[in-house]
C-alpha positions, 0 to 999 in steps of 0.5 A: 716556642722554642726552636730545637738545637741543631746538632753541631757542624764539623769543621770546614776543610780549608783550601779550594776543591782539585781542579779536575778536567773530567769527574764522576762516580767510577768503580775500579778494580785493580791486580789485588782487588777481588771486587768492584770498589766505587769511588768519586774520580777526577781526571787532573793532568796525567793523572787520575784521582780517586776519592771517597766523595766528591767533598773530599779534597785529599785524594786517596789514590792516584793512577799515573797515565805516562804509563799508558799504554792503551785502553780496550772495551770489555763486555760484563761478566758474572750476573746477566743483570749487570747492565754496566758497561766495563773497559779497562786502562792498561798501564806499561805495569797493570791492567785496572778494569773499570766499570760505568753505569752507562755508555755517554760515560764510558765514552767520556772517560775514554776521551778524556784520558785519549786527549791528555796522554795523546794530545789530541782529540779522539775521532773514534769514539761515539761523542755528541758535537758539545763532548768534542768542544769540552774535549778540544778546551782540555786539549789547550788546557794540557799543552798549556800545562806541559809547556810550561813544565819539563817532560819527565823523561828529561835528565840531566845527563850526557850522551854515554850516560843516556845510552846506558840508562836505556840499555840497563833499564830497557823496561822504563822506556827507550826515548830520553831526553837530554841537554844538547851537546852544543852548550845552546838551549837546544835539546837533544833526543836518544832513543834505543830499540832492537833490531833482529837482535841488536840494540840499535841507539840514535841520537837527534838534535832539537834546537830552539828557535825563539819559544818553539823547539824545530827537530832537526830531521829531514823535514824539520818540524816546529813543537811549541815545547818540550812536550809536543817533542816528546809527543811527536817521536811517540805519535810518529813511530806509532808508539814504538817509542816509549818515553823514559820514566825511572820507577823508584824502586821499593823492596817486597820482601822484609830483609836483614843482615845476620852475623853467625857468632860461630865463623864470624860471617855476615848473610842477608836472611829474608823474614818469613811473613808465616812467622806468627812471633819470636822463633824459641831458642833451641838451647832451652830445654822444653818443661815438663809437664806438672805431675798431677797429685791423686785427690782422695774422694770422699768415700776415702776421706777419713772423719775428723776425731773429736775432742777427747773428754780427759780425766784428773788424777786424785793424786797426779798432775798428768792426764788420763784420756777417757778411754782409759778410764774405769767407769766405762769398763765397770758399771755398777748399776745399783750405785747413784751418780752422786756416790761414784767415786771418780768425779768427771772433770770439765773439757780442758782447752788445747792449749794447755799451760806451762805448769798446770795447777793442782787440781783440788783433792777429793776426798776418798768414799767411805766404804762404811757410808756406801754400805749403810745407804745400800742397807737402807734401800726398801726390798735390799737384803742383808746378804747381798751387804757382803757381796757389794763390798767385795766388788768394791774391794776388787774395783779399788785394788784394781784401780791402783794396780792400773794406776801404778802400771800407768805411772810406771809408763809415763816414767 
């Protein structure tokens, strides 16, 4: 028998999975979010990526931890079933609240994140003795990292340009770090904060003493790199001191540059999101709206005339509509069908041609014949004789006077 089909496997996806150094299931919700979306997290250097699946190797987004600023626990809201437990990280622009299933899991995301921005392990958290050992390798891991990568708060600049980056842009940060000013491969280090007030700007001076860096202060203190300076100016003024990170900057709001055709001028104008199209031109008259045409009902409607039946003339081409005819206004009961002495003629088509043909002639009724077959009617009389030739006589002279009048008027 027959083994049946599998259904067909998709492509695998090429490379290796992200190395991360802590991961599990986290349901963040951010500034914009109106609730709890859950994702598969991974925290990776400074920063933590979130994903769709643990499958996926492209990352959907990214939380930058060098804005970190500290991270506070929070009781659950909402329901009293939410046996969550919830804390957020908050970051030198935003607060992003997360939510874990359990208590071992909110005190591992806390570690982690407390160990790569702060560079040691957390004592003040509840951790069993094996989570403190992951903790201490992912400790090595990132100094490992950082030392082999500059600090992102070190710029190319001199010591006037750096005072003017921290007083022009105090929201970044207030510690940089630059080239030394002796030409060497040491270091120097500006930092800027307020005092009652007034800006107060110092500068200090890192040398480098074969692979490590020894800060030149009263007690001189040997770094392994560049970041373990960094770190220690931050941990040692109890984080008073910010480390420099330029945002880049990206505008909100849609914006464009309109030339009035009128005085010649140029004015930045902002496009309003309501704007659903194309704003209608005001020169453009409005149109009317359409007149509507009365439709008479069907009561006023009237019938469709009939074709009209039409007499031939004896002796004229032209027609004679019916109306007009005599057999309708005089009818002579004791006269046959056969003896009538106007013909009905057959339905002409609309239609008619250019010359019409001449009908045939009909020979005129014999008055002497209509009364010799009247007389042998059985039950007639030998007075009413007279009397029907008589109205004939009166029908045939008026005929021909309605005929001379019809020609008279179509002349």
């Amino acid at each position: 028998m027959a083994s049946a089909l599998s259904p067909p496997r998709g492509p695998k996806p090429k490379g290796l999975p992200p190395s991360h150094y802590y991961e599990s299931f986290l349901e963040k919700k951010g500034p914009c979010d109106q609730d709890y979306r859950k994702f598969w997290a991974g925290l990776q250097g400074l920063s933590i990526c979130f994903y769709n699946s643990n499958r996926d190797f492209q990352a959907l987004e990214k939380l930058d931890l060098r804005l970190f600023s500290k991270l506070k626990d929070e009781s659950p809201w909402g329901s009293s079933r939410d046996t969550s437990c919830h804390f957020c990280l908050v970051l030198r622009d935003q607060e992003i609240k997360f939510k874990v299933e359990s208590l071992e899991s909110r005190e591992m995301w806390k570690g982690f994140i407390l160990t790569v921005v702060e560079l040691r392990v957390p004592s003040n958290l509840t951790l069993l003795p094996g989570h403190m050992y992951m903790m201490a390798e992912v400790l090595t891991k990132e100094e490992a990292r950082r030392a082999a990568e500059v600090p992102w708060c070190f710029l190319q600049v001199s010591r006037l340009e750096a005072q003017l980056l921290l007083e022009r842009y105090p929201e970044c940060g207030n510690l940089l770090l630059r080239p030394g000013g002796d030409g060497k491969d040491g270091v120097s280090v500006t930092t800027r904060q307020i005092l009652n007030g007034s800006p107060v700007v110092k500068h200090y001076k890192v040398k480098r003493e074969g692979a490590k860096y020894v800060i030149d202060v009263e007690d001189p203190f040997s770094c392994p790199s560049l970041e373990a300076v960094v770190n220690y100016f931050v941990t040692h003024t109890k984080r008073a001191l910010v480390p420099f990170l330029m945002e880049e900057d990206y505008e909100k709001v849609l914006g464009f540059v309109h030339s009035d055709r009128e005085n010649g001028e140029s004015v930045w104008t902002v496009s309003s999101s309501r704007d659903s199209g194309p704003a209608p031109h005001a020169n453009i008259p409005k149109p009317l709206p359409p007149v509507p045409v009365p439709v008479p009902s069907q009561e006023d409607r009237l019938p469709p005339l009939p074709p009209l039946p039409q007499l031939w003339d004896q002796d004229e081409n032209y027609v004679t509509p019916i109306e007009d005819s005599l057999a309708a206004e005089y009818m002579n009961q004791d006269v046959s069908l056969s003896s009538q002495p106007v013909p009905l003629k057959p339905k002409k088509p609309a239609k008619l041609p250019a010359k019409l043909p001449k009908p045939p002639v009909v020979p005129k009724p014999d008055l002497k014949t209509i009364t010799s077959v009247l007389a042998r009617k059985p039950g007639g009389s030998s007075p009413q004789a007279p009397s029907l030739v008589t109205r004939l006589g009166d029908i045939t002279a008026e005929l021909e006077e309605k005929l001379q009048k019809r020609r008279a008027l179509e002349h």
